[in-house]
C-alpha distance (Angstrom), angle and dihedral (degrees) to the residues before:
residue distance angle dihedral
X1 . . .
X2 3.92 . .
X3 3.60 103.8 .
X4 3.58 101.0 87.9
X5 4.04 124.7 163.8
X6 3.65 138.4 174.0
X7 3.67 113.1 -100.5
X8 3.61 107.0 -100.0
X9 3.98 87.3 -133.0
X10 2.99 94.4 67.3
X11 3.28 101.5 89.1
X12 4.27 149.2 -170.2
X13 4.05 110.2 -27.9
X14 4.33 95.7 8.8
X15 3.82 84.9 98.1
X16 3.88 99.2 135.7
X17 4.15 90.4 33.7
X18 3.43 109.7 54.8
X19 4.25 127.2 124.9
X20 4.17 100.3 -119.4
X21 3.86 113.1 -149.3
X22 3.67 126.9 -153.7
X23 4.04 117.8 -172.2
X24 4.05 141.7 -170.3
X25 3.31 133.3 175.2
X26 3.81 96.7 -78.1
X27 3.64 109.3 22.6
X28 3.63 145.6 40.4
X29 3.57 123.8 -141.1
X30 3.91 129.2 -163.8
X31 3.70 136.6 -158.2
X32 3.70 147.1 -176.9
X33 4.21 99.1 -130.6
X34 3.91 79.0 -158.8
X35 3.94 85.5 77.0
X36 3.77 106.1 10.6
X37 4.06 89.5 174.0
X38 3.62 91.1 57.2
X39 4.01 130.2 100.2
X40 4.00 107.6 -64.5
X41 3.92 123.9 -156.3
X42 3.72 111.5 -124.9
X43 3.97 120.9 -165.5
X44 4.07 132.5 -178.0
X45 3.58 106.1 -107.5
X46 4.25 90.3 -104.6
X47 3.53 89.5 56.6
X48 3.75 105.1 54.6
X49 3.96 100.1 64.9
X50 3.89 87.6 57.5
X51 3.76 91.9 46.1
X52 4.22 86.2 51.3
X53 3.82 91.8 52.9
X54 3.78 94.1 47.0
X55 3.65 88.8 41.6
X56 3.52 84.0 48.4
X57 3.71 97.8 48.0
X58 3.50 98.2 52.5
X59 3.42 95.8 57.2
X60 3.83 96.1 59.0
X61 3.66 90.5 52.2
């Protein structure tokens, strides 16, 4: 994947920590922008809303 962009969660002042996203028409890839060369997780497109809320979720525990 080439198309990779900053998250746009990441907000003002996270500049070097920010979660990079890359996307095509059936998957969903993610990245840490700390370490752009390292292992990415890829998802199908259906399966990356779930993995949000449970990410999500989790957090607010």
């Amino acid at each position: 994947m080439s198309n990779w962009r900053k998250s746009s969660h990441s907000g003002e002042g996270d500049g070097n920590n920010c979660v990079e996203i890359a996307t095509t028409p059936t998957h969903i890839a993610v990245r840490d922008s700390k370490t752009p060369t390292a292992r990415t997780l890829t998802f199908p497109v259906a399966a990356f809303a779930p993995f949000l809320e449970a990410l999500k979720a989790h957090l607010h525990r």
